[in-house]
C-alpha positions as CSV (number, residue, x, y, z in Angstrom):
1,X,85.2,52.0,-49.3
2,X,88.9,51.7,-49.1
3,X,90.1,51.3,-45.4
4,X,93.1,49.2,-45.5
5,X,93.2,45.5,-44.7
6,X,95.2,43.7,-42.1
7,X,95.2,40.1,-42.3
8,X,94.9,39.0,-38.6
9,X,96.1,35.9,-37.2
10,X,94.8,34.8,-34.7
11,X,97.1,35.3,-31.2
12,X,98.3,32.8,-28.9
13,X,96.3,33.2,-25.6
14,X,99.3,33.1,-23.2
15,X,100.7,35.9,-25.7
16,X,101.8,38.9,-23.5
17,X,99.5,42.4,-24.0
18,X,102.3,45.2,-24.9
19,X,101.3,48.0,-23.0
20,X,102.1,50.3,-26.2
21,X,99.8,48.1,-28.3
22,X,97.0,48.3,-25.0
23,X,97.2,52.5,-25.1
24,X,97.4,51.9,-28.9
25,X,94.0,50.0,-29.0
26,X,92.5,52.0,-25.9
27,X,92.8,55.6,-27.0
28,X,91.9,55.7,-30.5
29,X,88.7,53.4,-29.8
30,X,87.6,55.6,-26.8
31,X,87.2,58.5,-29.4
32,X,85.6,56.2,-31.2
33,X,82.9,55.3,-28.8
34,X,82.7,58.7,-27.9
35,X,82.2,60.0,-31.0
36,X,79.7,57.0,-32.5
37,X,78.4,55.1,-29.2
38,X,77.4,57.4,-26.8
39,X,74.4,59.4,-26.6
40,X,74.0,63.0,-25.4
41,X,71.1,65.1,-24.8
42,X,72.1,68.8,-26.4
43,X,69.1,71.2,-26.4
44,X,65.8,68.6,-25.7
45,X,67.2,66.8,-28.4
46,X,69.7,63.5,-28.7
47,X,72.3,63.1,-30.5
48,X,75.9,61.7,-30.7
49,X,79.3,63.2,-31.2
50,X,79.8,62.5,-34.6
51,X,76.5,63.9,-35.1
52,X,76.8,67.2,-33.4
53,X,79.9,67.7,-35.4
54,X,77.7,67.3,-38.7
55,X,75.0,69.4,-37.2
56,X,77.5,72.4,-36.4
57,X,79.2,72.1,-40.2
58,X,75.4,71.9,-41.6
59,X,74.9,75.1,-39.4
60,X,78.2,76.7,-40.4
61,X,77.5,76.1,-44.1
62,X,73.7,76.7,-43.6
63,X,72.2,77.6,-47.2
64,X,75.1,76.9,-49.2
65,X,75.0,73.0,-48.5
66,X,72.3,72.4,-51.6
67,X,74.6,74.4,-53.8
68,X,77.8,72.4,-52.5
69,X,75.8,69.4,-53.0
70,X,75.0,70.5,-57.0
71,X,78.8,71.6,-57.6
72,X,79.9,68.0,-56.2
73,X,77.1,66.0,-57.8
74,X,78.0,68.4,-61.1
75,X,82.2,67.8,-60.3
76,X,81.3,63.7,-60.4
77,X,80.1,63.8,-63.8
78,X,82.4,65.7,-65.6
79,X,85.4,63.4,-63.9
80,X,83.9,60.6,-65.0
81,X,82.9,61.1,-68.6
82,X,86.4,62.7,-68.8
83,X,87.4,59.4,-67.4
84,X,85.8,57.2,-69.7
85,X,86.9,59.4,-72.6
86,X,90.2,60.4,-71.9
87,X,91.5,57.2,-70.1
88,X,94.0,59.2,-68.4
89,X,97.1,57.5,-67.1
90,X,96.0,58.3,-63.0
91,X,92.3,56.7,-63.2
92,X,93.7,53.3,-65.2
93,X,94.4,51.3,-61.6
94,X,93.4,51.7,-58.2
95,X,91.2,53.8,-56.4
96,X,90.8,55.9,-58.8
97,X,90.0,53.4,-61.8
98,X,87.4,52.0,-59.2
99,X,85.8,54.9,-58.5
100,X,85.3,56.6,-62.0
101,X,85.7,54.2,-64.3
102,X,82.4,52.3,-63.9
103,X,80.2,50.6,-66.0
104,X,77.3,52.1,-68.5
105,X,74.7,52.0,-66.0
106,X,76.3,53.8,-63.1
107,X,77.4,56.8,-65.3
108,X,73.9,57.2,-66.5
109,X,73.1,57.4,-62.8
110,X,75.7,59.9,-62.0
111,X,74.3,61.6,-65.1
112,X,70.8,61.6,-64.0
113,X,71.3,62.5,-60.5
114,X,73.3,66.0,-61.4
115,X,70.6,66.4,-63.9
116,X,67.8,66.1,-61.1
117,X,70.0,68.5,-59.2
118,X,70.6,71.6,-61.2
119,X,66.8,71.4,-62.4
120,X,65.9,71.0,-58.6
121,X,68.1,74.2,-57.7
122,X,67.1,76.2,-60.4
123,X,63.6,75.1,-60.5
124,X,63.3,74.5,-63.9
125,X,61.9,71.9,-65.6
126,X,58.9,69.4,-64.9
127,X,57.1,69.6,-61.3
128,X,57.4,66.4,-60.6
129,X,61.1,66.7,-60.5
130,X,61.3,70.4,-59.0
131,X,58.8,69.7,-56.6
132,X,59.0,70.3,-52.5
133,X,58.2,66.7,-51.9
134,X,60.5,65.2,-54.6
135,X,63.6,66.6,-55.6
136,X,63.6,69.3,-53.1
137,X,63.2,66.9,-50.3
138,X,66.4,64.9,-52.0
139,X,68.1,68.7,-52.3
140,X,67.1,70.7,-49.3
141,X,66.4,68.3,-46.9
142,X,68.8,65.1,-47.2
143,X,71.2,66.2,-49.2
144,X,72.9,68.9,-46.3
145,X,72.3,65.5,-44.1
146,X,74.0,62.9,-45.8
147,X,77.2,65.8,-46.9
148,X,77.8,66.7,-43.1
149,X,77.4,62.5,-41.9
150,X,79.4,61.2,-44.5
151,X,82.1,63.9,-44.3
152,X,82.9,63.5,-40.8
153,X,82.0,59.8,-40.9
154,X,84.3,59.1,-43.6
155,X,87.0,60.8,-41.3
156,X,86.9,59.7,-37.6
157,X,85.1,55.5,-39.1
158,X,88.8,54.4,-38.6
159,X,89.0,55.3,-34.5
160,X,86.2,52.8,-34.6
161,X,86.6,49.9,-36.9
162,X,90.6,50.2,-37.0
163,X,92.2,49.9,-33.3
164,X,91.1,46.9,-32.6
165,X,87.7,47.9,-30.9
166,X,85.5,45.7,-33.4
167,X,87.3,42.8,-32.5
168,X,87.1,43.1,-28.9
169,X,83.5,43.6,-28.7
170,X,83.1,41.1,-31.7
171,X,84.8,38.6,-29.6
172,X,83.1,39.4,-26.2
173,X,79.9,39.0,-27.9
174,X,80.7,36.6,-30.7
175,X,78.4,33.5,-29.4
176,X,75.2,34.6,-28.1
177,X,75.2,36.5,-32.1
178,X,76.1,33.6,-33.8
179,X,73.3,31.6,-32.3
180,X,70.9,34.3,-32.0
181,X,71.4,35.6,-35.6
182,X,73.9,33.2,-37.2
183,X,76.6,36.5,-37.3
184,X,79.7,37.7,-36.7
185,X,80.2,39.6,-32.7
186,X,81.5,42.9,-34.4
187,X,78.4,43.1,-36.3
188,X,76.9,44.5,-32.6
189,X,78.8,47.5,-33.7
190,X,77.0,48.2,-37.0
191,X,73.7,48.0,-34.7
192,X,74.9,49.8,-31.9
193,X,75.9,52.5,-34.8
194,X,72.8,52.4,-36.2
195,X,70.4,53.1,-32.6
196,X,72.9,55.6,-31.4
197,X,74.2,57.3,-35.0
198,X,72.8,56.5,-38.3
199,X,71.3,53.4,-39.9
200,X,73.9,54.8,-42.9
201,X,76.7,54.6,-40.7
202,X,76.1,51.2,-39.5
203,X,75.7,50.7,-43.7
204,X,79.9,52.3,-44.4
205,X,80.9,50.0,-41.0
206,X,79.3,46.8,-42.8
207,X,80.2,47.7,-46.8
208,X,84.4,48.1,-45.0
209,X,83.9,45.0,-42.8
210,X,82.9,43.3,-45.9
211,X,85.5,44.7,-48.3
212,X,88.3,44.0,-45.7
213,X,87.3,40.1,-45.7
214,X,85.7,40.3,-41.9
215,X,82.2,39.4,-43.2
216,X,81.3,36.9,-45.8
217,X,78.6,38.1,-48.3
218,X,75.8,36.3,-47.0
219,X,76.6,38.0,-43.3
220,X,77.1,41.6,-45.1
221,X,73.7,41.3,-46.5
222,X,72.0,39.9,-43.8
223,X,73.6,43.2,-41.6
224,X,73.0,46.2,-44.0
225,X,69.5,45.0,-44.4
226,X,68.5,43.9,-40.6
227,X,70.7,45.7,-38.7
228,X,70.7,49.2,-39.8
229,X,68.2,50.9,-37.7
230,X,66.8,54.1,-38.2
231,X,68.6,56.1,-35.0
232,X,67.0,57.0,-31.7
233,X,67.3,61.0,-33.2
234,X,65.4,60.5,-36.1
235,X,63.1,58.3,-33.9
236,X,62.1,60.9,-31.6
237,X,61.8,63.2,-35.1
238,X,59.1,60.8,-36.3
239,X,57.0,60.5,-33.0
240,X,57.4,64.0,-33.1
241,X,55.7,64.8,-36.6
242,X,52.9,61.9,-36.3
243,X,52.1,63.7,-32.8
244,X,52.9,60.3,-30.5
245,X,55.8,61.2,-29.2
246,X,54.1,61.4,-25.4
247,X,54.6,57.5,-26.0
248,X,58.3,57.3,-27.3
249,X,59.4,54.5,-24.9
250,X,56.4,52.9,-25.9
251,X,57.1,53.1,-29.6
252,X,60.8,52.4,-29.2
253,X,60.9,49.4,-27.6
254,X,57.8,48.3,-30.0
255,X,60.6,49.1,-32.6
256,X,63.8,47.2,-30.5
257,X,61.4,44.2,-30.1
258,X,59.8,44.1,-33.7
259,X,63.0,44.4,-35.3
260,X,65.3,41.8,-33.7
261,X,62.7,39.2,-34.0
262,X,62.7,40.2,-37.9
263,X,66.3,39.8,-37.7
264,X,66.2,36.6,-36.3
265,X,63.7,34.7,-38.9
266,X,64.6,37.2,-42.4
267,X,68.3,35.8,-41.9
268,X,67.3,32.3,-41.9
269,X,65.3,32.5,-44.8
270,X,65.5,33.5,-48.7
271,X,66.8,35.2,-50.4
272,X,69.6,36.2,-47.4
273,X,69.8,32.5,-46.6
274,X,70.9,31.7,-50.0
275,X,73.6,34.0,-50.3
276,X,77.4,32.8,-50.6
277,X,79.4,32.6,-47.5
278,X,82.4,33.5,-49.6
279,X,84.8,36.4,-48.9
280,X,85.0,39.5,-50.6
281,X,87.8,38.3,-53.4
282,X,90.7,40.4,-53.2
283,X,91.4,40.3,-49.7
284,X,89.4,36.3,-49.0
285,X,88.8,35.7,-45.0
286,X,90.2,37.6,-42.4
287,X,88.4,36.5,-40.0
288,X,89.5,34.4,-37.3
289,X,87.0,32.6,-34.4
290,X,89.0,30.1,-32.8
291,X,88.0,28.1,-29.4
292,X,89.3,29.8,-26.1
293,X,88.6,27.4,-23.6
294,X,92.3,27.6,-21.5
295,X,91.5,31.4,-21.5
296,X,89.2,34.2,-19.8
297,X,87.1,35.4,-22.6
298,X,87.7,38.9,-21.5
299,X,91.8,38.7,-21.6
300,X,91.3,36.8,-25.4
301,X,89.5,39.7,-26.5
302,X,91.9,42.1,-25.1
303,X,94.6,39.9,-27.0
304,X,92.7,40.4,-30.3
305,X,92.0,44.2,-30.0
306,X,96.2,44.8,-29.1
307,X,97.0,43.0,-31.9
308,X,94.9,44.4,-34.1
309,X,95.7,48.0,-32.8
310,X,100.1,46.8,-33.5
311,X,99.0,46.4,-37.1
312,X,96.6,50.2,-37.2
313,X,97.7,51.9,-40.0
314,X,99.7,54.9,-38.8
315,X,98.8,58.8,-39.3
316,X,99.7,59.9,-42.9
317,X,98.1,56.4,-44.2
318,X,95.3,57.0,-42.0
319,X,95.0,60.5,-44.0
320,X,95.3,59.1,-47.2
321,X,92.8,56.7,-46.5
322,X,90.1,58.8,-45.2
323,X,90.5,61.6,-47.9
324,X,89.9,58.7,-51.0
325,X,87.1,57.8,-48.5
326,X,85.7,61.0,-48.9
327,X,86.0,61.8,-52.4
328,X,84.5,58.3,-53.0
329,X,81.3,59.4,-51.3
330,X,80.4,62.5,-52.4
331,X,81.5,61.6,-55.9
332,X,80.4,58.2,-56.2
333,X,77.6,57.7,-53.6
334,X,75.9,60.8,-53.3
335,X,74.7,61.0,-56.9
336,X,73.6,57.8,-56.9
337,X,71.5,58.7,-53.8
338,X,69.8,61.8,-55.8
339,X,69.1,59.6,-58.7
340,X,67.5,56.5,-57.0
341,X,65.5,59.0,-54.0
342,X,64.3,61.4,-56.7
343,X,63.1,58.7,-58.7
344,X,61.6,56.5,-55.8
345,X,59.7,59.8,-54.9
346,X,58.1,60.5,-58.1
347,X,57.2,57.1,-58.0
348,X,55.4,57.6,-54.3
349,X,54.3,61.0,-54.9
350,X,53.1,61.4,-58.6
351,X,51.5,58.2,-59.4
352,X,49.2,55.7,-58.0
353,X,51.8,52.7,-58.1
354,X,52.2,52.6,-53.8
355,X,48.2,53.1,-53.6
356,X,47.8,49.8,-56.3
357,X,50.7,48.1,-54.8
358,X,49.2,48.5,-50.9
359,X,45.4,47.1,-52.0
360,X,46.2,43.6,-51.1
361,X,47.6,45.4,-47.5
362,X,44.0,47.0,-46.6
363,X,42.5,43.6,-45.4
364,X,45.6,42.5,-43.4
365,X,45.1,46.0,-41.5
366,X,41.6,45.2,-41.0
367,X,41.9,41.5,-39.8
368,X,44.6,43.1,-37.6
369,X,42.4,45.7,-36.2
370,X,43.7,48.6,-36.9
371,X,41.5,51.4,-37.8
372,X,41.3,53.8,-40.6
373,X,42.9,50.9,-43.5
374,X,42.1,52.2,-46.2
375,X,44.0,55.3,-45.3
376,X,46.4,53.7,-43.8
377,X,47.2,51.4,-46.6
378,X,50.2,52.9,-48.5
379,X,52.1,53.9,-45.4
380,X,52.8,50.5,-45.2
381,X,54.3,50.3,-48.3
382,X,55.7,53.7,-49.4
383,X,58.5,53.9,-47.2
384,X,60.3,51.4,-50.0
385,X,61.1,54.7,-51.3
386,X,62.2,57.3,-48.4
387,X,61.6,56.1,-44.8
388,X,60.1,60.0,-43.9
389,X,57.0,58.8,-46.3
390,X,55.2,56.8,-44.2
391,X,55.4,59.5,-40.9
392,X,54.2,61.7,-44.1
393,X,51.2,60.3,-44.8
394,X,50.3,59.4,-41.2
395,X,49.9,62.6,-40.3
396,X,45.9,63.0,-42.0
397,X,44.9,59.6,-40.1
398,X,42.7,60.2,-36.5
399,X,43.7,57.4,-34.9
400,X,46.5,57.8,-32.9
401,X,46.8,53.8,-32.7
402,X,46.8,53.6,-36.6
403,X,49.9,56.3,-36.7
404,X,51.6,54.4,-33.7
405,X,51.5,51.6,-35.8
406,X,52.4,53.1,-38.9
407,X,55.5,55.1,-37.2
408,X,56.9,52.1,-35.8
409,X,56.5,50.0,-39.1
410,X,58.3,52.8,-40.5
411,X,61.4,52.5,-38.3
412,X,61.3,48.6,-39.0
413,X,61.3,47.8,-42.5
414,X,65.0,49.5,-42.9
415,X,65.4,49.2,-46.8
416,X,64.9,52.7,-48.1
417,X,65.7,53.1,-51.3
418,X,66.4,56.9,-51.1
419,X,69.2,56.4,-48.6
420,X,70.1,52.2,-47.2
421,X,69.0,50.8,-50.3
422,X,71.5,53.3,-52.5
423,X,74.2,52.7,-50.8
424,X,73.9,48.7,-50.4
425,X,73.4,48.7,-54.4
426,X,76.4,51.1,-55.0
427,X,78.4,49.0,-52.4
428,X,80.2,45.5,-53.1
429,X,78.3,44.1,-50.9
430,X,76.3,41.5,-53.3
431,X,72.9,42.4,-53.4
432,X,70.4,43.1,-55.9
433,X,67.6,45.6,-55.8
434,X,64.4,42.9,-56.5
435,X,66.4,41.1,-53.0
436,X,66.3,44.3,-51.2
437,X,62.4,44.7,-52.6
438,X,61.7,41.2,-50.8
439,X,63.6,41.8,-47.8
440,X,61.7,45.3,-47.6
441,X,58.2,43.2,-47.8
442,X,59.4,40.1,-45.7
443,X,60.1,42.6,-42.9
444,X,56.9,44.2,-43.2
445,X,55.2,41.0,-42.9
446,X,57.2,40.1,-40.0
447,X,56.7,43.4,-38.1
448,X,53.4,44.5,-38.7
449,X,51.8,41.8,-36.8
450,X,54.0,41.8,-33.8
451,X,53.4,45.7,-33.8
452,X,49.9,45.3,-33.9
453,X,49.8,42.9,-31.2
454,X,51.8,44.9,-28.7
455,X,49.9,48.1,-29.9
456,X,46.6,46.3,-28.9
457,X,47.6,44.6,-26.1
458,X,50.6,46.8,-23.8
459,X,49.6,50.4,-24.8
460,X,45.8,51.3,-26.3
């Protein structure tokens, strides 16, 4: 992503607050909140503002989004192999040299995702591709998803992470997450994001905190990958389909519970721990946590957001900025989604590789009491590949302990490769996909045990 980057000194704390810079930091970042934050109930269902406006451009658009997303994925190729060929003048620095002038393997991507696309929307071709489970679950199911989230995310991000509202929480809340989880305070936003939004969302707020030098690499890695939760809409969608949703709170704060505790210990440990606490290069640190002893925490953090907020880039940049955001997306990302989901499906639905990979998981499930293993088995593993697969597979197992269990798994393991994991590897965030493999198991290991004991001892 491209948001612009301030570098922030950090402010005196008898500075005066402008009021100017106060309205400048309070307005924008209460459409923010209000748009990313808060939850509303709209219809049985909940849902935040940012996702209501997606849900009323997916039902404007209605069946033309899998054909928007085939024309876009279609649009990305042909600009970049005219790109690569053609060098013209506009695509040799910048943005635009950054985004389509990549390397070998991501044009091949691009390349293979349009090509799983058009076959997928024209049904021709091999099942396994065409299929309702594989490439027409990437088409007609998260395709119209991720083109209405990322368009409007991509557009109103900056009333969140730009005002000066990141650093005031991040500063508020900057030591109990630095001893809890060795972190930055902002990164409460990517998880607050993430339980109220989109565990993608909270992924764009980390992959720009990064880029503009507010996380180090080790503290962008250990974020996307523990901090991006699946959100409390797609939650209740999961209890839903596995028929438990009579025991949501139940389930959720399993999940809440579960999940912290794995962020706590897969932070500390390999291969997160390893990773460089250097800066993303072009931009270095711009983070600043100094002592503020001679001065209230909550005036400090006011200080920090107003300063920030002076420095906001103003209304045409702020334009600018959000329209390269969106071309980078849907001509950059989204391919790469299609190419990595469809394959990762194949994988999960057309072969035995999740059933020989989950063996070793059927006498853990047993020794943890939890009925039906066997069955149960590849849930525990499968959602590697999309995080609907496990809820998928649930659904033919009796025991409603067993799909308690496996729905709340689910919500905690966090590195799908269909969605999270695509965009972490097409991000410059630096991680690699056999890390995100081991951060996917580690959590499982972490989890499942936790979740079994509560399942066992609070709730059947």
């Amino acid at each position: 992503m491209s948001f612009s980057q301030v570098n922030l000194d950090d402010a005196e704390p008898s500075a005066p607050i402008h009021r100017a810079h106060l309205l400048k930091f309070l307005i924008p970042s209460l459409i923010g909140v209000l748009l990313f934050l808060v939850p509303f109930q709209v219809g049985g269902s909940i849902n935040i503002g940012m996702g209501l406006m997606a849900d009323g451009l997916q039902s404007l658009l209605g069946s033309a989004l899998p054909a928007i997303a085939m024309l876009v994925l279609c649009l990305s190729v042909v600009i970049t192999l005219y790109v690569k060929v053609a060098k013209p003048n506009w695509a040799q620095r910048g943005h635009f040299q950054e985004m389509f002038d990549v390397d070998t393997i991501w044009v091949v991507m691009r390349i293979l995702g349009a090509i799983f696309v058009v076959m997928t929307f024209f049904q021709v071709g091999p099942e396994f591709v065409t299929a309702s489970f594989t490439g027409g679950v990437m088409l007609n199911d998260l395709a119209p998803v991720l083109l209405t989230f990322f368009f409007f995310a991509a557009i109103l991000l900056p009333f969140l992470v730009e005002f000066g509202f990141m650093e005031f929480i991040g500063t508020m809340v900057r030591k109990p997450f630095r001893v809890i989880f060795n972190l930055p305070g902002r990164s409460a936003i990517d998880a607050t994001a993430s339980w109220m939004g989109s565990g993608t969302v909270g992924v764009l707020i980390t992959a720009q905190q990064y880029e503009q030098g507010y996380y180090n690499a080790r503290e962008a890695s250990v974020i996307a990958t523990n901090f991006s939760v699946a959100s409390i809409a797609f939650s209740l969608l999961v209890t839903n389909f596995v028929d438990i949703n009579h025991l949501f709170v139940q389930f959720y704060f399993t999940v809440v519970v579960s999940g912290l505790i794995a962020a706590i210990i897969v932070a500390r440990i390999p291969p997160l721990s390893l990773k460089s606490n250097d800066y993303y290069e072009p931009v270095g640190c711009q983070l600043s946590e100094k002592r503020t002893e001679n001065v209230g925490l909550f005036r400090y953090s006011l200080l920090q957001a107003t300063r920030r907020a002076a420095d906001a880039p103003g209304p045409k940049e702020l334009v600018r900025l959000a329209l390269l955001n969106v071309i980078d997306i849907f001509l950059t990302l989204l391919p790469l989604v299609f190419a990595i989901g469809t394959v990762a499906l194949i994988l999960a639905e057309f072969t035995p590789l999740f059933t020989w990979l989950s063996y070793p998981m059927v006498p853990v499930l047993e020794l943890l009491r939890i009925p039906e293993a066997q069955a149960a088995a590849p849930a525990t593993l499968v959602g590697f590949a999309d995080m609907f697969l496990p809820a998928v597979l649930a659904t033919n197992i009796e025991s409603e302990l067993t799909r308690f269990v496996i729905a709340c798994l689910s919500m905690t393991q966090l590195v799908y490769m269909s969605e999270i994991g695509a965009l972490l590897l097409k991000s410059k965030i630096p991680i690699k996909f056999w890390e995100l493999a081991v951060v996917f198991l580690l959590r499982t290991a972490i989890t499942l045990p936790i979740i079994a004991f509560m399942a066992h001892t609070f709730f059947f």
